[in-house]
C-alpha positions in Angstrom: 62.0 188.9 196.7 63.9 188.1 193.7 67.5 189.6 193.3 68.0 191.7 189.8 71.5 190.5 189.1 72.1 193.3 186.6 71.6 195.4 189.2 73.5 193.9 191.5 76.4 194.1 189.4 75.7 197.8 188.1 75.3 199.0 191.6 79.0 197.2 192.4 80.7 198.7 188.8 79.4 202.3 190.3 80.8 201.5 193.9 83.9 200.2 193.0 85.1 202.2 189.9 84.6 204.7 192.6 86.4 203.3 195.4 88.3 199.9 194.5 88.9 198.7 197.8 85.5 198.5 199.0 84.4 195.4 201.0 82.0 192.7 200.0 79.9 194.6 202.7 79.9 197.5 200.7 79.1 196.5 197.5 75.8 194.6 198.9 74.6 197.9 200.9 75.6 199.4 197.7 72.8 197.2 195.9 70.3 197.5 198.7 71.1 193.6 199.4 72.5 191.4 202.4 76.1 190.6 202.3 74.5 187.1 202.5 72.4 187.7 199.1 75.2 188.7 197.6 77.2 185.6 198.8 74.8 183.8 197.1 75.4 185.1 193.8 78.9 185.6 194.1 80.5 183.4 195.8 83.7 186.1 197.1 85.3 188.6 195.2 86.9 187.2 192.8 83.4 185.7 191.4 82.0 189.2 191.2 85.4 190.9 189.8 85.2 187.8 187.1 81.1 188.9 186.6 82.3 192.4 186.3 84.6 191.8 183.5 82.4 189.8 181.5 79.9 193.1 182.1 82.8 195.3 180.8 83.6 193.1 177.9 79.9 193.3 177.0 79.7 197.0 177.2 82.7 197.6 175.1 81.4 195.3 172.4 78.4 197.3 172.7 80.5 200.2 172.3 82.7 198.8 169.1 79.6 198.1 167.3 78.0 201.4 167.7 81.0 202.9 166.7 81.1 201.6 163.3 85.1 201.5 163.1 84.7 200.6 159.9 82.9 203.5 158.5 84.3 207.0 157.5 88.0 208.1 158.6 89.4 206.3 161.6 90.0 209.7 163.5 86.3 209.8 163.0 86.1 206.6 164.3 88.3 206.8 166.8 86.1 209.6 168.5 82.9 207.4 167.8 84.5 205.0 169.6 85.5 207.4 173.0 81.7 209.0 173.2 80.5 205.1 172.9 82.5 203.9 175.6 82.4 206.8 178.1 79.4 205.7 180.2 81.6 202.5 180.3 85.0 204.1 181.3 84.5 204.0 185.0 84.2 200.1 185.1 87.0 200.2 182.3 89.5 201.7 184.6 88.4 199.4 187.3 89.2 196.2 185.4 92.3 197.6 184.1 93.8 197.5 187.1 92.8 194.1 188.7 95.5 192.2 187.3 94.5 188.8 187.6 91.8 189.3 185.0 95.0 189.9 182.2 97.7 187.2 183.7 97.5 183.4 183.2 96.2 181.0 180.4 92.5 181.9 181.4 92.1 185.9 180.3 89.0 185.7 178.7 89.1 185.8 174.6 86.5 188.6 174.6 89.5 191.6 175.6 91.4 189.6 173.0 88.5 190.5 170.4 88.7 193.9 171.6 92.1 194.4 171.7 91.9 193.4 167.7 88.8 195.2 167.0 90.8 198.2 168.0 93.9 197.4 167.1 92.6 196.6 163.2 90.8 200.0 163.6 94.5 201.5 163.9 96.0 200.1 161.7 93.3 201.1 158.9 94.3 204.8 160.1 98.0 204.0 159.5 97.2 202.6 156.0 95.3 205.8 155.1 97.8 207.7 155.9 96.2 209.2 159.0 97.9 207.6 161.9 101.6 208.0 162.5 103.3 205.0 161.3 106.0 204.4 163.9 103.5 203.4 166.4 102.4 199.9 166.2 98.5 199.4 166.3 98.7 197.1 169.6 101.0 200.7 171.5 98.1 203.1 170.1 95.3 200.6 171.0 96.6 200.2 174.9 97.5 204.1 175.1 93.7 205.0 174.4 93.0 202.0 177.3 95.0 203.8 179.5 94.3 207.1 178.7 90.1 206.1 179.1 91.1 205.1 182.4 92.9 208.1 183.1 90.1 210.4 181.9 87.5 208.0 183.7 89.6 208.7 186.9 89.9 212.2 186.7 86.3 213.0 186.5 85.6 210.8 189.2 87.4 212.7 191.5 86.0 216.1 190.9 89.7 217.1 188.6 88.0 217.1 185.1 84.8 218.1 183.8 82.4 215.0 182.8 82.0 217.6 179.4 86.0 217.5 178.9 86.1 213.6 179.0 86.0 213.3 174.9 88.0 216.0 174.0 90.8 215.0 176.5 91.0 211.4 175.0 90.5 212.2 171.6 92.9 215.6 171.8 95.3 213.8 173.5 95.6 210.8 171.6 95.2 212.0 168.0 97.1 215.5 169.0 99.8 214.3 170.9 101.2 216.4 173.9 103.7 218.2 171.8 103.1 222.0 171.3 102.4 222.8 167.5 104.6 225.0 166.0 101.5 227.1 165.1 100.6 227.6 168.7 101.6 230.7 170.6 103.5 229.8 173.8 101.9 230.7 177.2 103.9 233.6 179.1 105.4 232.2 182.6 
């Protein structure tokens, strides 16, 4: 029986952007495969965190693209971009916390491309006037990375509502967390 790798890997981004600790046993009941299958493919766990990335790099290019950052205003944009890469935030947020994919001379040029896809994306909003200027592009583009990862975890565990994903992102990011001064206060 032939192995579906894409599913091997899709059934181990949905296992472990769930739980990141999970064994090398886990991930292959996870996939309906041996542990031994799986060692075949991968040979431990860095192979399949490295097979991961390049899955997450892929799916966020996807994303970009579909976006069209380029088009229309870059809030616009922006909130393109968070409903493209939702079904891609839980394996986001995993990634963004295994470390050895972002230290060293070998991180992998595609987060690089990303990173200035993104970046470029907030800077055009800073040049039209609708991004705040005293935040460079590269704080703005690893704030939305974190707070993906943040919405991507609360969902996950049952906190946040798949429904509120976007709007937390977006409002959050865009909005800031400071109270406008048009907004009634909230009684104690």
């Amino acid at each position: 029986m032939a192995v579906d790798r894409d599913h091997v890997l899709r059934s181990a981004a949905a296992l472990l952007t769930r739980k990141s600790t999970a064994t090398l046993d886990e991930v292959a009941k996870a996939a309906g495969i041996s542990r031994a299958t799986l060692h075949r493919h991968f040979a431990g766990r860095d192979a399949l965190v490295r097979a991961l990335e390049a899955l997450g790099i892929e799916e966020c290019e996807t994303a970009l693209d579909a976006a069209r950052l380029d088009e229309g205003p870059a809030s616009d944009a922006v909130e393109r971009l968070v409903r493209e890469i939702e079904p891609a935030a839980g394996l986001l947020a995993f990634l963004y916390t295994e470390n050895q994919l972002f230290e060293g001379e070998e991180v992998h040029q595609g987060w690089t491309r990303i990173d200035d896809r993104i970046s470029a994306l907030f800077r055009r909003g800073q040049l039209t006037g609708e991004f705040r200027i005293d935040l460079t592009p590269a704080w703005l583009t690893e704030a939305l990375y974190g707070l993906l990862a943040s919405a991507a975890w609360l969902v996950q565990s049952g906190k946040g509502a798949p429904r509120d994903f976007r709007p937390m992102v977006v409002g959050l990011l865009l909005g800031g967390a400071l109270r406008h001064p048009a907004q009634p206060r909230e009684e104690s």
